[in-house]
NUROVEX-626517 format. One line per field, with one value per residue (C-alpha): chain; residue in three letters; x, y, z. Coordinates in steps of 0.02 Angstrom, whole numbers, plus 50000, padded with zeros to 5 digits. Example, Ala and Ser with C-alpha at 12.3 -4.5 7.8 and 13.67 -1.06 7.14 Angstrom:
2
mol <- A,A
type <- ala,ser
xx <- 50615,50684
yy <- 49775,49947
zz <- 50390,50357
//
This chain:
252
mol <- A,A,A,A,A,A,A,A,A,A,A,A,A,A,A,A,A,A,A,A,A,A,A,A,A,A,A,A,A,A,A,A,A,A,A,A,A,A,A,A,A,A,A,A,A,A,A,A,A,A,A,A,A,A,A,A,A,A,A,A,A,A,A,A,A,A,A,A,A,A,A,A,A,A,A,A,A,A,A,A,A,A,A,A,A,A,A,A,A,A,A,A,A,A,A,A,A,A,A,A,A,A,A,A,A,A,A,A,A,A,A,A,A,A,A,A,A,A,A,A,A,A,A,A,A,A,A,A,A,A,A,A,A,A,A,A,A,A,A,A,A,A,A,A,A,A,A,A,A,A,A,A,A,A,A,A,A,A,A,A,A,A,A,A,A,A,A,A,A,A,A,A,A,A,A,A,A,A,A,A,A,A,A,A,A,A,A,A,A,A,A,A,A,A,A,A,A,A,A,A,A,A,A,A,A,A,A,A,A,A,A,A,A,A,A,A,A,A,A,A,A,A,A,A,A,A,A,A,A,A,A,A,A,A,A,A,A,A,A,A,A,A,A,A,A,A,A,A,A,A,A,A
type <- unk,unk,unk,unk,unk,unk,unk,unk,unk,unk,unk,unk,unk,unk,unk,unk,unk,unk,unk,unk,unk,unk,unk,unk,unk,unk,unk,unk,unk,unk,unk,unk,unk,unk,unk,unk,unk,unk,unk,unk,unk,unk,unk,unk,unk,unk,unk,unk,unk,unk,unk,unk,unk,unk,unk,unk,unk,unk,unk,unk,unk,unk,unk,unk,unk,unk,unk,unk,unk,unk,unk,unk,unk,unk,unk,unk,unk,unk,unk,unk,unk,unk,unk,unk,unk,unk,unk,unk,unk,unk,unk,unk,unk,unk,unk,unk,unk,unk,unk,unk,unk,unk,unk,unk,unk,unk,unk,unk,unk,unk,unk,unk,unk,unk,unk,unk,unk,unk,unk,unk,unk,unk,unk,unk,unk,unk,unk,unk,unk,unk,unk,unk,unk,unk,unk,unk,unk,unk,unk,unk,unk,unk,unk,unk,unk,unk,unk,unk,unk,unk,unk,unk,unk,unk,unk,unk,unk,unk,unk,unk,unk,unk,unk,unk,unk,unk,unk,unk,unk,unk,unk,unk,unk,unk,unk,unk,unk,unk,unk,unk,unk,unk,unk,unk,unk,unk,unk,unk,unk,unk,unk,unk,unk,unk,unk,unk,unk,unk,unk,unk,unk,unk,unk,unk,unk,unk,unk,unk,unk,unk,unk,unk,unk,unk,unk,unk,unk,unk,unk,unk,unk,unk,unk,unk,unk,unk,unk,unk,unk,unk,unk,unk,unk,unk,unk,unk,unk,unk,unk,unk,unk,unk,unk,unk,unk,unk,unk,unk,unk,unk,unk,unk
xx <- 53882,53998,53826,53722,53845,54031,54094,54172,54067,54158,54162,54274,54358,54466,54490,54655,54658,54811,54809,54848,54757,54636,54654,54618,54788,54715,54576,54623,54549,54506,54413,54626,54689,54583,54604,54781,54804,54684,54790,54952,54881,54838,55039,55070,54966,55064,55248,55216,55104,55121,55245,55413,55429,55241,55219,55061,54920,54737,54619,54438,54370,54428,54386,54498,54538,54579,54690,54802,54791,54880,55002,55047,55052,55194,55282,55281,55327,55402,55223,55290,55087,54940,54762,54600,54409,54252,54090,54105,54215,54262,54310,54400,54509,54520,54589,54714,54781,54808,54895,55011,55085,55083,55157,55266,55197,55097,54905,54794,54560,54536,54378,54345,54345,54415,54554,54605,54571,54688,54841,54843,54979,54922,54721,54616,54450,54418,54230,54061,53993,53865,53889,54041,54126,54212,54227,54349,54411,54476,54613,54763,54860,54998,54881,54878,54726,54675,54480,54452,54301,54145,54121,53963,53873,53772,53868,54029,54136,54226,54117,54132,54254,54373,54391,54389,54520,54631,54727,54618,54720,54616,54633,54578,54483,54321,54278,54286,54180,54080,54066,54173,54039,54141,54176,54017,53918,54046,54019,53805,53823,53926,54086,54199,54213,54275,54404,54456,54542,54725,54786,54770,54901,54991,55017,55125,55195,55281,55322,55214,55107,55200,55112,55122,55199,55221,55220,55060,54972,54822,54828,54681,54690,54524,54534,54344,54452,54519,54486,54683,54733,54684,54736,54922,54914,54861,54969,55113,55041,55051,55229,55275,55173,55247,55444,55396,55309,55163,54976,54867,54874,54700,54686,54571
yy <- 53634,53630,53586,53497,53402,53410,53493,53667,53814,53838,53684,53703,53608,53672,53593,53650,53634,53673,53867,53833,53662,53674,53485,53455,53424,53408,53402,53515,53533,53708,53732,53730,53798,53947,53941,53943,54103,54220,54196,54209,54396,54438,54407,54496,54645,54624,54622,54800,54874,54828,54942,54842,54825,54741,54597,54582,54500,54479,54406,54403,54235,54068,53968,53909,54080,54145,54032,54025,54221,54221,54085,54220,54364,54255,54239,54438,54507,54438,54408,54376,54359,54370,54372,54277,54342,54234,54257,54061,54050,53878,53878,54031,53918,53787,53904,53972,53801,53740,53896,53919,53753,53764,53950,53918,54102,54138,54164,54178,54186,54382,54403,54581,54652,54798,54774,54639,54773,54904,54772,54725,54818,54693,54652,54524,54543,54346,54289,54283,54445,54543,54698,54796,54676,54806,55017,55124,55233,55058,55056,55125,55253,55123,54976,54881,54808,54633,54642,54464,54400,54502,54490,54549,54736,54719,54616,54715,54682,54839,54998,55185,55248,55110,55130,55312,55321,55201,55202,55093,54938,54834,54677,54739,54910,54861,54682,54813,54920,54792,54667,54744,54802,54872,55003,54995,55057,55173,55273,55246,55332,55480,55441,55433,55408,55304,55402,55340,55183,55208,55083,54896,54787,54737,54914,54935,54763,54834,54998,55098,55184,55208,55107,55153,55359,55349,55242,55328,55293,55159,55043,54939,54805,54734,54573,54493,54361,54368,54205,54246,54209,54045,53985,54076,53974,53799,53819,53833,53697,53570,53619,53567,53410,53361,53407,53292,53156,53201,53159,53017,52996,52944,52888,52969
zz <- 55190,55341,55450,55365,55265,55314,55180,55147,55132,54953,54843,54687,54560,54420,54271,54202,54001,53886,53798,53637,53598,53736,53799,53985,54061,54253,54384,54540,54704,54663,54849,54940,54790,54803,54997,54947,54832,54903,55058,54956,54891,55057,55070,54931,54994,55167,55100,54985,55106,55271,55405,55384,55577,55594,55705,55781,55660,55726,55597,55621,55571,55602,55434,55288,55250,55422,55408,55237,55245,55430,55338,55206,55323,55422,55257,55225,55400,55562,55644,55836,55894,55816,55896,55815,55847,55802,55867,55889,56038,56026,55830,55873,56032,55889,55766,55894,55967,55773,55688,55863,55836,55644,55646,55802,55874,56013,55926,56070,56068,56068,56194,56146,55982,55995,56083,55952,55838,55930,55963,55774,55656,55504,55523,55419,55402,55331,55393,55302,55373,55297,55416,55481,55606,55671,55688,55580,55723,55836,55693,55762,55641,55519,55529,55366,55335,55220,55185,55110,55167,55066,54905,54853,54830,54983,55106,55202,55330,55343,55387,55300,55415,55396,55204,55229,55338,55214,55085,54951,54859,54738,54670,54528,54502,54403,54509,54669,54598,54550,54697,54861,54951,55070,54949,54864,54998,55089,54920,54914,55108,55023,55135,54967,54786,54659,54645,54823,54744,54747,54640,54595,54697,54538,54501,54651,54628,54468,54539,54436,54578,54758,54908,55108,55103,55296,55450,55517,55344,55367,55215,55145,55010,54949,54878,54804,54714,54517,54407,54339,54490,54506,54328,54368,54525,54439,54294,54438,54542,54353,54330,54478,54504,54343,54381,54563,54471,54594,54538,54449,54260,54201,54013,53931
//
């Protein structure tokens, strides 16, 4: 799409319709909407798991995503710098130039990989990679880690050591298991288990399972993306269009 056509690599629209009578009540850009909560749960992920004195961020990537989830991880923890890799070294300059003067922080091209990998104490892994984009033992003991970007059995962006070495968040236990390669194929090479999954986010959200234990700990949350979390985030997005007056009314 973004070649050939101009468009987004993700095209989505959601049609929001009521619960109990099931009348459409609105039409939604779901492609920035989506953008929009995956990188608020990458947020999410940051604020409960991250060190509390992080402030470098380097995300690997430089599309939508790279972006909203750097957005989020700005909301969670006082990000001072943050560092961008793409294997497109001109998107990644673009990238950089945009999100310094929309963040107001210094975010600056990475040339090497693993010394973006090494400076980060929050990392995103946000691209469309089907192999490791970077090695497990570059990730410097309290690094919290975002993997975003793979969502299918045989496509990872994060290698066996690197979810090894982590402390495994979900999104949710079963889609993991069913679609994070990342962890899918960490357990085919016999590095782990399922039994390697910690807990789901929303589990530590609510205080029922403890996150980060120490400041040396390496964290991991896996996000492939819950369906929930897009209606919670258009049903939020209709209340307040309709408390601002904001949107088009079309007769039906």
């Amino acid at each position: 799409n973004p070649s050939q056509y101009g468009l987004p690599a993700v095209v989505a629209t959601i049609l929001l319709n009521d619960a109990h009578t099931g009348a459409l009540l609105a039409v939604m850009d779901g492609t920035w909407l989506t953008a929009m909560r995956t990188g608020a749960v990458g947020g999410v992920a940051a604020k409960y798991l991250a060190r509390q004195d992080a402030s470098v961020a380097t995300v690997f990537g430089a599309g939508v995503q790279a972006r909203t989830q750097l957005m989020a991880v700005c909301e969670a923890r006082q990000i001072r710098k943050a560092y961008v890799y793409d294997l497109d070294r001109e998107r990644g300059q673009a990238y950089a130039a945009a999100m310094s003067e929309q963040l107001h922080i210094a975010v600056i091209a990475a040339d090497d990989p693993r010394d973006a990998v090494e400076a980060a104490d929050i990392l995103v892994a946000a691209t469309s990679a089907h192999e490791p984009i970077f090695r497990g033992e570059w990730i410097r003991p309290g690094t919290h880690i975002n993997g975003v970007g793979s969502h299918s059995p045989s496509a990872r962006e994060l290698d066996s050591e690197t979810v090894r070495r982590a402390l495994f968040v979900a999104d949710q236990r079963e889609a993991c298991l069913a679609e994070a390669g990342d962890l899918i194929l960490a357990i085919e090479e016999g590095a782990l288990d399922e039994g390697h999954i910690h807990a789901e986010l929303g589990q530590i959200v609510a205080g029922q399972v403890p996150g980060r234990s120490s400041d040396e700990q390496i964290t991991l949350f896996k996000s492939v993306g819950l369906a929930l979390q897009d209606v919670a985030t258009a049903a939020r997005v209709y209340a307040l269009a309709q408390e601002q007056g904001l949107g088009l009314e079309i007769p039906l």
